[in-house]
PDB file of N, H, CA, C and O in Angstrom:
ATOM      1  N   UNK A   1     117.416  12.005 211.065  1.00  0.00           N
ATOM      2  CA  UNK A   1     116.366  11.021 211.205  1.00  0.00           C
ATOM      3  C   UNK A   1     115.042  11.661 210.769  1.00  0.00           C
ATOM      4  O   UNK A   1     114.707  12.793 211.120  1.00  0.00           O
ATOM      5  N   UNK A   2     114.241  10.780 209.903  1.00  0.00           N
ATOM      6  H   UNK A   2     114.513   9.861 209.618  1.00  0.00           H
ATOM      7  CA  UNK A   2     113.009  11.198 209.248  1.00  0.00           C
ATOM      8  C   UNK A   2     111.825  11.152 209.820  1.00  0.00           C
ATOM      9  O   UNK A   2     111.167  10.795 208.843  1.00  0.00           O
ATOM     10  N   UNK A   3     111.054  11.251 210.693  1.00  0.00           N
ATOM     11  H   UNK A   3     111.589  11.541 211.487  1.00  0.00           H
ATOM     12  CA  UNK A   3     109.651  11.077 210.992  1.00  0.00           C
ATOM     13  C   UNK A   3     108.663  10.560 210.383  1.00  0.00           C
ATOM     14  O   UNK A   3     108.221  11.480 209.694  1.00  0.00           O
ATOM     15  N   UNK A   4     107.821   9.323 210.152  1.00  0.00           N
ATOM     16  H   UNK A   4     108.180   8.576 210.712  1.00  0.00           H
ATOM     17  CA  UNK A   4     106.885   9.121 209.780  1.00  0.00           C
ATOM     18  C   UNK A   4     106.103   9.981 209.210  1.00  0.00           C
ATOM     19  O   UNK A   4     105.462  10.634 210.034  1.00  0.00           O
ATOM     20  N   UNK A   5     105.822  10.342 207.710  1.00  0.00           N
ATOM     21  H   UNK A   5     106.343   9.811 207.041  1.00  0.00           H
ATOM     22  CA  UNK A   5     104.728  11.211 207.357  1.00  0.00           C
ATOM     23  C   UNK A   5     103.527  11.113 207.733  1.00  0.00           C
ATOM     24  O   UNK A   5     102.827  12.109 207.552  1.00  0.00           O
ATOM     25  N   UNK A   6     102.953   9.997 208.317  1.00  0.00           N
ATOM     26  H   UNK A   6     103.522   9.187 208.463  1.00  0.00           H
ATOM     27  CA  UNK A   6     101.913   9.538 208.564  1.00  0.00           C
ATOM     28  C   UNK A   6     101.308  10.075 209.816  1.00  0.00           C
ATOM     29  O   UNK A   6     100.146  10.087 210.221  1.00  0.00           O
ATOM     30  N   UNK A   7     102.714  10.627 210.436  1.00  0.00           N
ATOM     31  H   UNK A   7     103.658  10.618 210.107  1.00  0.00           H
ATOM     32  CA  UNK A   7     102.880  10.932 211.631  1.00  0.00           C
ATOM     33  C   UNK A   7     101.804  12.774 211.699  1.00  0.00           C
ATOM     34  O   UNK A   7     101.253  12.884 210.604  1.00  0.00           O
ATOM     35  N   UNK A   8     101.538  13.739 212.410  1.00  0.00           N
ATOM     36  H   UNK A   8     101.986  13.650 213.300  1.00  0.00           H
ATOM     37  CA  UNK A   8     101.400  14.912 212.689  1.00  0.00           C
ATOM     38  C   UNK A   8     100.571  15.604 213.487  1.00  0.00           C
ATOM     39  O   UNK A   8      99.487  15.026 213.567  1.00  0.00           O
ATOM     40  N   UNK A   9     100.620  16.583 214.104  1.00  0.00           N
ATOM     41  H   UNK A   9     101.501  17.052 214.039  1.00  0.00           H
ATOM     42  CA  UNK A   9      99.771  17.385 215.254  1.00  0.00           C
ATOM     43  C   UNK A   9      99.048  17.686 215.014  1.00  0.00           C
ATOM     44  O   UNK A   9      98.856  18.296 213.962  1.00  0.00           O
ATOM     45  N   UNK A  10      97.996  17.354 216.098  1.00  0.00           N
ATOM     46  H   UNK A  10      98.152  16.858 216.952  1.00  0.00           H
ATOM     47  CA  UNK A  10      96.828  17.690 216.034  1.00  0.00           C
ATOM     48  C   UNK A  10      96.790  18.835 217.161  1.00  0.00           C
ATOM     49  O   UNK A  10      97.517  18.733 218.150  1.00  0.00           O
ATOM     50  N   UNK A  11      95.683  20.231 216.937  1.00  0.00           N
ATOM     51  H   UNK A  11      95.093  20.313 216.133  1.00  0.00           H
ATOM     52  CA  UNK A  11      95.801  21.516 217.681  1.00  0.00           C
ATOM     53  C   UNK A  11      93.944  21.939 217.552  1.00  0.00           C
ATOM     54  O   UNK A  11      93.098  22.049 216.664  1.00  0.00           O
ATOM     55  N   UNK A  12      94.025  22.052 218.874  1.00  0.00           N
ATOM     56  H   UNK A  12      94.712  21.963 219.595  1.00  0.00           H
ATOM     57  CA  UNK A  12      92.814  22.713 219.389  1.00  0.00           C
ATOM     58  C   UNK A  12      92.455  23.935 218.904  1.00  0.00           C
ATOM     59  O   UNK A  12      93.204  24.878 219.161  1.00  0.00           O
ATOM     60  N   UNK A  13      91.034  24.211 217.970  1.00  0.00           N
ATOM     61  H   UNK A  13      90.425  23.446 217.762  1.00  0.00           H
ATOM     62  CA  UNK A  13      90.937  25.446 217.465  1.00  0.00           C
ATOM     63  C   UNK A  13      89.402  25.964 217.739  1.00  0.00           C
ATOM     64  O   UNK A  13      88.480  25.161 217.600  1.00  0.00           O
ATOM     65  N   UNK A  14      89.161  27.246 218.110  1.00  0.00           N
ATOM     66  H   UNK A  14      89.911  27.898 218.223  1.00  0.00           H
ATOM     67  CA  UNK A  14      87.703  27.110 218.278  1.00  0.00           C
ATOM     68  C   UNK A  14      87.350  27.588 217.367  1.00  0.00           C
ATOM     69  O   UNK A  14      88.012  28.349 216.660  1.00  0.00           O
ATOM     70  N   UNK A  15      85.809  27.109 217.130  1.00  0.00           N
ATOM     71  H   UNK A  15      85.271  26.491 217.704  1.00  0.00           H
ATOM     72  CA  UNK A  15      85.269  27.502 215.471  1.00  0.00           C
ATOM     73  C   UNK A  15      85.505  28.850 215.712  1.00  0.00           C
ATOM     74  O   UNK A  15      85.754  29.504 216.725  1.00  0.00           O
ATOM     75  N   UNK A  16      85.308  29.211 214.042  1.00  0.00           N
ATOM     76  H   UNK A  16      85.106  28.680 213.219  1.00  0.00           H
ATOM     77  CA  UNK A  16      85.099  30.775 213.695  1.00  0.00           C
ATOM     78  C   UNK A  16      83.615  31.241 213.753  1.00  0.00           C
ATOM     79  O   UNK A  16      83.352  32.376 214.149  1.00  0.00           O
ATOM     80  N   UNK A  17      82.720  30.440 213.391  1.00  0.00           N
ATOM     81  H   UNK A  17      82.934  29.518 213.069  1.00  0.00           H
ATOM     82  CA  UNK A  17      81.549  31.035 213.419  1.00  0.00           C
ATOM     83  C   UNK A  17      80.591  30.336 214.546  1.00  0.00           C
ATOM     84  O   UNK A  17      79.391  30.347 214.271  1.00  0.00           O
ATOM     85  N   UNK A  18      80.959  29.758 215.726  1.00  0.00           N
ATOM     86  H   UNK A  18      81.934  29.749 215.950  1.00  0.00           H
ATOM     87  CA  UNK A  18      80.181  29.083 216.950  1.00  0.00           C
ATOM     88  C   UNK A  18      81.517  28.987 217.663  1.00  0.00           C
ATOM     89  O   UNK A  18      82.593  28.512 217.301  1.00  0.00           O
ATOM     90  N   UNK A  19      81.001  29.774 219.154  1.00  0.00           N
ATOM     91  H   UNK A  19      80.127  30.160 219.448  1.00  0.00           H
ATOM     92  CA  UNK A  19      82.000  30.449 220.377  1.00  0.00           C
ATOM     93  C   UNK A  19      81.522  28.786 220.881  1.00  0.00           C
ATOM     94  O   UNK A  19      82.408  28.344 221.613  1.00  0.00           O
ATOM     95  N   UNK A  20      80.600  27.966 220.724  1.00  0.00           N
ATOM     96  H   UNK A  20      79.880  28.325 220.129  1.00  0.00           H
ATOM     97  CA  UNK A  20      80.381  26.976 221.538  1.00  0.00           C
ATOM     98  C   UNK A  20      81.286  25.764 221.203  1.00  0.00           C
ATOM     99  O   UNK A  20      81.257  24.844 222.021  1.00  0.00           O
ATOM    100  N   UNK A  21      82.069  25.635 220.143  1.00  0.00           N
ATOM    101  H   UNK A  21      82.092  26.382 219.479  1.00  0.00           H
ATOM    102  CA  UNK A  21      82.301  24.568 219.122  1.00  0.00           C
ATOM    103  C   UNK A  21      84.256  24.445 219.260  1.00  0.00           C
ATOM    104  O   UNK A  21      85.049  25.373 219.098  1.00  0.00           O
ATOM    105  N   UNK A  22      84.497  23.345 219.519  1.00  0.00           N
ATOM    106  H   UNK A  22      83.853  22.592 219.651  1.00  0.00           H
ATOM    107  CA  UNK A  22      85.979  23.543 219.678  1.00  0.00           C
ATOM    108  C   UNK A  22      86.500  22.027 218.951  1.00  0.00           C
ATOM    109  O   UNK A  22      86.230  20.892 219.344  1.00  0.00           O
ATOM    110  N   UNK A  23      87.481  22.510 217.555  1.00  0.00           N
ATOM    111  H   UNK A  23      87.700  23.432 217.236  1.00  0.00           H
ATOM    112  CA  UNK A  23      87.816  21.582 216.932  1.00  0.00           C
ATOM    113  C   UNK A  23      88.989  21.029 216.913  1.00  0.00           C
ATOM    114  O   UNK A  23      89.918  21.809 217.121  1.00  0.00           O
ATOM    115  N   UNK A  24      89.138  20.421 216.812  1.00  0.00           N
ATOM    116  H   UNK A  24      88.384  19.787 216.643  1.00  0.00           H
ATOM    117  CA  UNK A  24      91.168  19.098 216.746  1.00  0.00           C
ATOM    118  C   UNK A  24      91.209  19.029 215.325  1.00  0.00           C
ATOM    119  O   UNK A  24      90.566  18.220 214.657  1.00  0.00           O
ATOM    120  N   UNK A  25      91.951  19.864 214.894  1.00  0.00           N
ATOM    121  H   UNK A  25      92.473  20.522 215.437  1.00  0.00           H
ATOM    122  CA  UNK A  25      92.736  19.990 213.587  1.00  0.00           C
ATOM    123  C   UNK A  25      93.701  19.432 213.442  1.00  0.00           C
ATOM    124  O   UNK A  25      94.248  18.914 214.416  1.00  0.00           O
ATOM    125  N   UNK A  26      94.311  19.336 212.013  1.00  0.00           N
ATOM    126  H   UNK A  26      93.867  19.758 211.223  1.00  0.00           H
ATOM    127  CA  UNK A  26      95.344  18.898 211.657  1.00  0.00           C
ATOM    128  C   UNK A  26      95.983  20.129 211.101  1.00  0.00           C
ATOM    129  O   UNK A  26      95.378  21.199 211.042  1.00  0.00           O
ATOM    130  N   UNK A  27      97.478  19.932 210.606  1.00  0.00           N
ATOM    131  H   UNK A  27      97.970  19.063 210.654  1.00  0.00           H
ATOM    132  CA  UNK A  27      98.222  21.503 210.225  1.00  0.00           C
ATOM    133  C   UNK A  27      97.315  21.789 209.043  1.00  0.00           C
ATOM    134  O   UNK A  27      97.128  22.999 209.171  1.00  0.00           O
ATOM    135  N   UNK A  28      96.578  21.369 207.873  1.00  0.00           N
ATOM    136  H   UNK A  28      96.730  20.386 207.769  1.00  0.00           H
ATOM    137  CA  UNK A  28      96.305  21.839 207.084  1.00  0.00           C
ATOM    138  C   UNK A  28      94.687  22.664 206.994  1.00  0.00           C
ATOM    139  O   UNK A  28      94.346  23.566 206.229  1.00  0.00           O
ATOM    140  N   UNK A  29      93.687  21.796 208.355  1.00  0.00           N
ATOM    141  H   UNK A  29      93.964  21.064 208.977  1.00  0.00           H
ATOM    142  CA  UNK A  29      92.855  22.335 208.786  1.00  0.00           C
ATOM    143  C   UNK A  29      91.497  21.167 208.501  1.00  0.00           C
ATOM    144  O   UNK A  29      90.416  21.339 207.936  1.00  0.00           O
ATOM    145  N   UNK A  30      91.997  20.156 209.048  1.00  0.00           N
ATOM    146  H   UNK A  30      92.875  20.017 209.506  1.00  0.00           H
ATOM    147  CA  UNK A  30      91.122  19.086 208.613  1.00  0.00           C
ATOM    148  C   UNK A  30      90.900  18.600 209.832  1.00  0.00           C
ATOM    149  O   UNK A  30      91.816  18.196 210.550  1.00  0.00           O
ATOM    150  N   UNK A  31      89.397  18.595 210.244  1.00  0.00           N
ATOM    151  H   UNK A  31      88.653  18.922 209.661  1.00  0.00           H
ATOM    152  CA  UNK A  31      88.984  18.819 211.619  1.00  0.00           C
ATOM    153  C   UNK A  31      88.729  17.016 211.737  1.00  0.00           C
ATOM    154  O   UNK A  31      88.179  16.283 210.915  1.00  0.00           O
ATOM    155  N   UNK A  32      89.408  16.629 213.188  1.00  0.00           N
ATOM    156  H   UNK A  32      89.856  17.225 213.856  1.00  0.00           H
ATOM    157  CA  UNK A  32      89.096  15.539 213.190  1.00  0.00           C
ATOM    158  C   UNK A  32      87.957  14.777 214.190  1.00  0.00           C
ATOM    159  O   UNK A  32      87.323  13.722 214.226  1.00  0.00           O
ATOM    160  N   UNK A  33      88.133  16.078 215.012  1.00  0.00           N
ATOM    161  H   UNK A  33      88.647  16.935 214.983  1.00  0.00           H
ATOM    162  CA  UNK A  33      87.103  16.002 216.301  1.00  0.00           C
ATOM    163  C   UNK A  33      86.522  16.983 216.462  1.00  0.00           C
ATOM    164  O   UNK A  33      87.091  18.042 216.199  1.00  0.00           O
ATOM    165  N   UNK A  34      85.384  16.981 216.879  1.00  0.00           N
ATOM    166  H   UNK A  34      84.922  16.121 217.093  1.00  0.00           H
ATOM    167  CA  UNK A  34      84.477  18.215 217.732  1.00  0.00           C
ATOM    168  C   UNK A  34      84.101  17.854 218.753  1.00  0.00           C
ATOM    169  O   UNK A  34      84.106  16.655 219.032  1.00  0.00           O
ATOM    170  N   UNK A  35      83.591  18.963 219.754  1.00  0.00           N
ATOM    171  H   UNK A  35      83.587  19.937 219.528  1.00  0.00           H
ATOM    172  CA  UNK A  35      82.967  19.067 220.938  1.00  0.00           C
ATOM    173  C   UNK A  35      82.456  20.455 220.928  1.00  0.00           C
ATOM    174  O   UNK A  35      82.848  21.586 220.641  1.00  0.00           O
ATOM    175  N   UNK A  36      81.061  19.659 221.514  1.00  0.00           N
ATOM    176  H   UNK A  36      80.742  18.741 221.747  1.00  0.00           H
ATOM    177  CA  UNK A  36      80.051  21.345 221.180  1.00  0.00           C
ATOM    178  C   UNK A  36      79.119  21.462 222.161  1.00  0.00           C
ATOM    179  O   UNK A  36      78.208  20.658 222.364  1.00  0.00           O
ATOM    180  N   UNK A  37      79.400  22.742 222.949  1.00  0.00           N
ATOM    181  H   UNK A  37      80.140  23.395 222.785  1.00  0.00           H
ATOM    182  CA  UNK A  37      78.751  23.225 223.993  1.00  0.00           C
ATOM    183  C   UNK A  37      76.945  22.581 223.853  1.00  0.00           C
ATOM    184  O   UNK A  37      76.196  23.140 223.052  1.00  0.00           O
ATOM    185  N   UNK A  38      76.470  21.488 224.647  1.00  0.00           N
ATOM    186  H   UNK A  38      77.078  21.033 225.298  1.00  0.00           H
ATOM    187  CA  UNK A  38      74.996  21.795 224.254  1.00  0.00           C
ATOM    188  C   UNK A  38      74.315  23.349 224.918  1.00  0.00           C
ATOM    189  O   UNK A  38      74.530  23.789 226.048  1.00  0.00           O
ATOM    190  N   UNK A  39      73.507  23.945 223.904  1.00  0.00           N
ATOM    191  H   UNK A  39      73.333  23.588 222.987  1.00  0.00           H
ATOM    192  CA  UNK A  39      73.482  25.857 224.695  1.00  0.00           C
ATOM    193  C   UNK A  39      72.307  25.171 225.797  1.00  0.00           C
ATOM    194  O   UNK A  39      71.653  24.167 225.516  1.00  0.00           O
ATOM    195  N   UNK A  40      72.214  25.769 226.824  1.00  0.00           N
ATOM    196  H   UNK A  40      72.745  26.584 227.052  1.00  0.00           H
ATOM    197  CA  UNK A  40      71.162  25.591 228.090  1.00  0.00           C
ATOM    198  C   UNK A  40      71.425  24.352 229.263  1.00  0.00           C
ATOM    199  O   UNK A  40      70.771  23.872 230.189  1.00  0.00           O
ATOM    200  N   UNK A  41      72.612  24.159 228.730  1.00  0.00           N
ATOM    201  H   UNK A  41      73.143  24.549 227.978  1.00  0.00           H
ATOM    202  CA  UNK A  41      73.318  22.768 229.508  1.00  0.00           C
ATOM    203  C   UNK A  41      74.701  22.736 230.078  1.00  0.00           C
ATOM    204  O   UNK A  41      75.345  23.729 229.741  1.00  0.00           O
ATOM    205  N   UNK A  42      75.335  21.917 230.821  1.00  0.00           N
ATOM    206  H   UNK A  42      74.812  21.111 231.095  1.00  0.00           H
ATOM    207  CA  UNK A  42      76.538  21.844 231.339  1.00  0.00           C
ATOM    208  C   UNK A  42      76.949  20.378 230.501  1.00  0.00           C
ATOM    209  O   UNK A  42      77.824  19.701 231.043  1.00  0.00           O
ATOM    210  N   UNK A  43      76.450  19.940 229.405  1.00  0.00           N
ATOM    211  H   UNK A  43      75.740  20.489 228.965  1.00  0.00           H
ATOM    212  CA  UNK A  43      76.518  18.836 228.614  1.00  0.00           C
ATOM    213  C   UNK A  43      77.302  19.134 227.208  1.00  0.00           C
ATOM    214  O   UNK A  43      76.764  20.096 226.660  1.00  0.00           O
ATOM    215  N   UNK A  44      78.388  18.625 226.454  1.00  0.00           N
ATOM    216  H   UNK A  44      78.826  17.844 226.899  1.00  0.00           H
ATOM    217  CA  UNK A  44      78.630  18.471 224.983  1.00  0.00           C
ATOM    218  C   UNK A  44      78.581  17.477 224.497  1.00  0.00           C
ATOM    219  O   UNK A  44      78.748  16.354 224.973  1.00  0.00           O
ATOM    220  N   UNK A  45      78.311  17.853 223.348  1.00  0.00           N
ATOM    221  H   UNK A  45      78.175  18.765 222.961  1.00  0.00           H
ATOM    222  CA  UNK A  45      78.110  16.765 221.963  1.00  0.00           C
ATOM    223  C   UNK A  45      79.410  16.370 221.417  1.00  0.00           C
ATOM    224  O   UNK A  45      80.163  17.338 221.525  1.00  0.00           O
ATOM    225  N   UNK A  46      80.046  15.305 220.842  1.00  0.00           N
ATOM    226  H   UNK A  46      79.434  14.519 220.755  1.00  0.00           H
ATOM    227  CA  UNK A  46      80.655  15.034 220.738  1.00  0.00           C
ATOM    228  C   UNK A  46      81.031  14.382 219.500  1.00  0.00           C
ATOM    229  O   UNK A  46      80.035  13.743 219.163  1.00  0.00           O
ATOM    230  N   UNK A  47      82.250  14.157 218.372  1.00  0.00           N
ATOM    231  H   UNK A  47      83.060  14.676 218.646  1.00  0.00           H
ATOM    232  CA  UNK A  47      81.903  13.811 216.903  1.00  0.00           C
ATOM    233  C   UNK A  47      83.001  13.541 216.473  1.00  0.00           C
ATOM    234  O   UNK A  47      83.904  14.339 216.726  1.00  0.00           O
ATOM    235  N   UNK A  48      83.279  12.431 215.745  1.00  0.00           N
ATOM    236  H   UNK A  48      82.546  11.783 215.540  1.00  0.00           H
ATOM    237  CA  UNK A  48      84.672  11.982 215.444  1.00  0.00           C
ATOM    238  C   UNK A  48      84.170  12.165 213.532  1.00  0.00           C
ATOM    239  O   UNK A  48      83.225  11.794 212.836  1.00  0.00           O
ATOM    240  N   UNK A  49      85.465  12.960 213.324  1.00  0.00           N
ATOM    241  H   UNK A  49      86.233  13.262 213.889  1.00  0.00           H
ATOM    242  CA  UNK A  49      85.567  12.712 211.630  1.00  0.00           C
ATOM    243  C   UNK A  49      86.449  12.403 211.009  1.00  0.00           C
ATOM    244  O   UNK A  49      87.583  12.332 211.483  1.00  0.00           O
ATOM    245  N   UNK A  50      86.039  12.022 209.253  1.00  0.00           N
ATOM    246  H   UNK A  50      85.118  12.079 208.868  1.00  0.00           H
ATOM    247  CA  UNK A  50      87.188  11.617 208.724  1.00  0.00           C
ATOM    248  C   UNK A  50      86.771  11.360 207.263  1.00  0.00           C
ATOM    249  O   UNK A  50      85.542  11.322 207.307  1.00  0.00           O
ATOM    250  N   UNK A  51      87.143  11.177 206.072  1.00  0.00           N
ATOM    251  H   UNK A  51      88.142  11.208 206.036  1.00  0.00           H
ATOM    252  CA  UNK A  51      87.247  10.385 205.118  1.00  0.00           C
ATOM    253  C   UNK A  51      87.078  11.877 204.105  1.00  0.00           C
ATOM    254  O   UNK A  51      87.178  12.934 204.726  1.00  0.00           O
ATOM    255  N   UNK A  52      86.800  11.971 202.411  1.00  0.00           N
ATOM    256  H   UNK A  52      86.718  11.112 201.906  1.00  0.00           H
ATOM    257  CA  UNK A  52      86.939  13.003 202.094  1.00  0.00           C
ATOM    258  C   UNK A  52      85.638  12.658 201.030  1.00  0.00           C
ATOM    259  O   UNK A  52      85.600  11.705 200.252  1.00  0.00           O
ATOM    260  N   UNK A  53      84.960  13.331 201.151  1.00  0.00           N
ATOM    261  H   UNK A  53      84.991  14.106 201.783  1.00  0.00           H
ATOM    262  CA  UNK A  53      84.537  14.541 201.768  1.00  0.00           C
ATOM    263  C   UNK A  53      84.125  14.575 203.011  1.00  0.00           C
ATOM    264  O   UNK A  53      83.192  13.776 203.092  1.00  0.00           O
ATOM    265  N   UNK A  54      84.366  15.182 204.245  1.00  0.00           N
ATOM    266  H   UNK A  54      85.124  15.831 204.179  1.00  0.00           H
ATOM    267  CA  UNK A  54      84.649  15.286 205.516  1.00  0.00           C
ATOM    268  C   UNK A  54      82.784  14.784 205.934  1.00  0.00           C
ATOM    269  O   UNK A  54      81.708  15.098 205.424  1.00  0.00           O
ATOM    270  N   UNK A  55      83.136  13.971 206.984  1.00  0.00           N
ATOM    271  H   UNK A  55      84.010  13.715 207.399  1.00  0.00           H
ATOM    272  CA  UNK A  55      81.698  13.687 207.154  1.00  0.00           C
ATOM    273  C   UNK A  55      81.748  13.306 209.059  1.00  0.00           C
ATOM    274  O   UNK A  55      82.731  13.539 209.763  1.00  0.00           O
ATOM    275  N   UNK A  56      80.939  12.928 209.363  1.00  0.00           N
ATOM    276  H   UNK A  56      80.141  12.738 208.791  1.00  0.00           H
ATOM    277  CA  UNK A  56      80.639  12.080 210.424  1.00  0.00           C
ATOM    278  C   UNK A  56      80.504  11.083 210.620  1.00  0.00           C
ATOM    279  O   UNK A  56      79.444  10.508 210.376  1.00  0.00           O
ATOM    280  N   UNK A  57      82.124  10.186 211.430  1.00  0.00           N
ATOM    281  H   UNK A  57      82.985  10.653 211.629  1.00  0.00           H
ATOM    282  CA  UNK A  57      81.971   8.838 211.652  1.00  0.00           C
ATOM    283  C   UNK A  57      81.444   8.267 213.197  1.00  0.00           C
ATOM    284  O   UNK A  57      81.247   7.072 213.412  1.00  0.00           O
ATOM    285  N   UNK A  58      81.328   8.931 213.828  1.00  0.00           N
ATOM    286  H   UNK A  58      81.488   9.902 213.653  1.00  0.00           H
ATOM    287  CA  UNK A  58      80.640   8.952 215.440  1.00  0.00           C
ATOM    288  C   UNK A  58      80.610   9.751 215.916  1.00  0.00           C
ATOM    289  O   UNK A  58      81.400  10.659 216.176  1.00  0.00           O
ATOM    290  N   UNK A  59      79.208   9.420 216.203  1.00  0.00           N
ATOM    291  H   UNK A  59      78.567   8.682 215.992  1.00  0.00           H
ATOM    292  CA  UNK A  59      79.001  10.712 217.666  1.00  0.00           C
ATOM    293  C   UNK A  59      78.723   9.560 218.919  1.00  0.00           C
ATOM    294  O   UNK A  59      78.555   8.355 219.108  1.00  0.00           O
ATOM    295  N   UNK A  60      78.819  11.046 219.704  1.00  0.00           N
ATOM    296  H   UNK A  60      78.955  12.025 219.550  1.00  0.00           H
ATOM    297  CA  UNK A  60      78.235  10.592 221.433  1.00  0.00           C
ATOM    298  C   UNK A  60      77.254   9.657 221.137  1.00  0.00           C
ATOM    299  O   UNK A  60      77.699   8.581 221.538  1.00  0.00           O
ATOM    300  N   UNK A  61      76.222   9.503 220.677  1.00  0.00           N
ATOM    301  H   UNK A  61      75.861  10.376 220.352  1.00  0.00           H
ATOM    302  CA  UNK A  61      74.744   9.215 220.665  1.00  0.00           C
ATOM    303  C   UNK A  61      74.936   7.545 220.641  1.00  0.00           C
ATOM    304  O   UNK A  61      74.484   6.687 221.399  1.00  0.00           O
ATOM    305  N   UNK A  62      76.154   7.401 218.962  1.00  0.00           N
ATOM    306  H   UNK A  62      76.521   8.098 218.346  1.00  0.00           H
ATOM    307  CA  UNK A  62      76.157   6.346 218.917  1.00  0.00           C
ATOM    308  C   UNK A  62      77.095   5.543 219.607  1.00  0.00           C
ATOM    309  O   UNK A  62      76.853   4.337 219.573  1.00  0.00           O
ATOM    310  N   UNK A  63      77.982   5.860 220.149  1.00  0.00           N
ATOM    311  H   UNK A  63      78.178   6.840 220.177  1.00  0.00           H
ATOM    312  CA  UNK A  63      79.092   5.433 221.286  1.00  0.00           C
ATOM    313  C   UNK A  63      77.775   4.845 222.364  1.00  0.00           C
ATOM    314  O   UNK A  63      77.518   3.699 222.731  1.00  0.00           O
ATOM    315  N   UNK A  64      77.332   5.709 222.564  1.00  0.00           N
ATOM    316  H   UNK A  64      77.541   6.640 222.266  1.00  0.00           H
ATOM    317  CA  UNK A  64      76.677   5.236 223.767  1.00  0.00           C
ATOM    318  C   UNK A  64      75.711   3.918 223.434  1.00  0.00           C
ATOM    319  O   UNK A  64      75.407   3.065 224.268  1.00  0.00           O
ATOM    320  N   UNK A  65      75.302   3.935 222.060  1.00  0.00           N
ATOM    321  H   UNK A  65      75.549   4.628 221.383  1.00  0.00           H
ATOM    322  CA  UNK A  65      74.477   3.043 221.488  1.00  0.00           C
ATOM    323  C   UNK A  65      75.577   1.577 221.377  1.00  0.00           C
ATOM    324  O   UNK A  65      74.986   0.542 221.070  1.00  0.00           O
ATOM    325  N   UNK A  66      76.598   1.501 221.532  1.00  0.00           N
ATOM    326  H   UNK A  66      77.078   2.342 221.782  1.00  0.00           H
ATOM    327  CA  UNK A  66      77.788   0.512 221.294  1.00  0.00           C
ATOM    328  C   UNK A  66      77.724  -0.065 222.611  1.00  0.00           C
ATOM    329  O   UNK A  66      77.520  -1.279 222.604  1.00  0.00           O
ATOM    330  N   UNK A  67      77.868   0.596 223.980  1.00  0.00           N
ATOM    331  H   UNK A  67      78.034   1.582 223.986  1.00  0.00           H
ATOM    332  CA  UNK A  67      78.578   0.456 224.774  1.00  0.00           C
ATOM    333  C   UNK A  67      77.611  -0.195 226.064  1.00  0.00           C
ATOM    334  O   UNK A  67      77.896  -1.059 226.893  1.00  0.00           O
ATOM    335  N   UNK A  68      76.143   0.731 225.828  1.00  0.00           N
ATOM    336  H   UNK A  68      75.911   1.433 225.154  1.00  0.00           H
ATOM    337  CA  UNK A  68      75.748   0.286 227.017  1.00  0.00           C
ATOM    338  C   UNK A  68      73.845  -0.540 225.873  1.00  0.00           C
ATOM    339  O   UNK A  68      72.967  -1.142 226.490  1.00  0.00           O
TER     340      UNK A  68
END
């Protein structure tokens, strides 16, 4: 039985160059999410991506701008 190609894991990686920054990859290394320590806070930022060339389709800021 074949699996959906469409289908695949996503894995928690923390950046290489920011100890604050922790990304949701895909196997090939195509980050789909972030979350990033704000520094001086108990708060993160938050960022959904996608399309190519890799960009920013939401953040926290604007979620919150949707919702409330």
């Amino acid at each position: 039985m074949s699996l959906d190609k469409n289908l695949f894991t996503l894995t928690f990686s923390p950046h290489k160059d920011n100890p604050n920054i922790l990304d949701l990859v895909d196997p090939v290394g195509t980050i789909h999410y972030r979350k990033q320590k704000v520094v001086g806070s108990k708060e993160y930022k938050i960022e959904l991506y996608g399309g190519f060339p890799l960009s920013c389709l939401l953040s926290d800021e604007e979620l919150m701008n949707i919702f409330y």
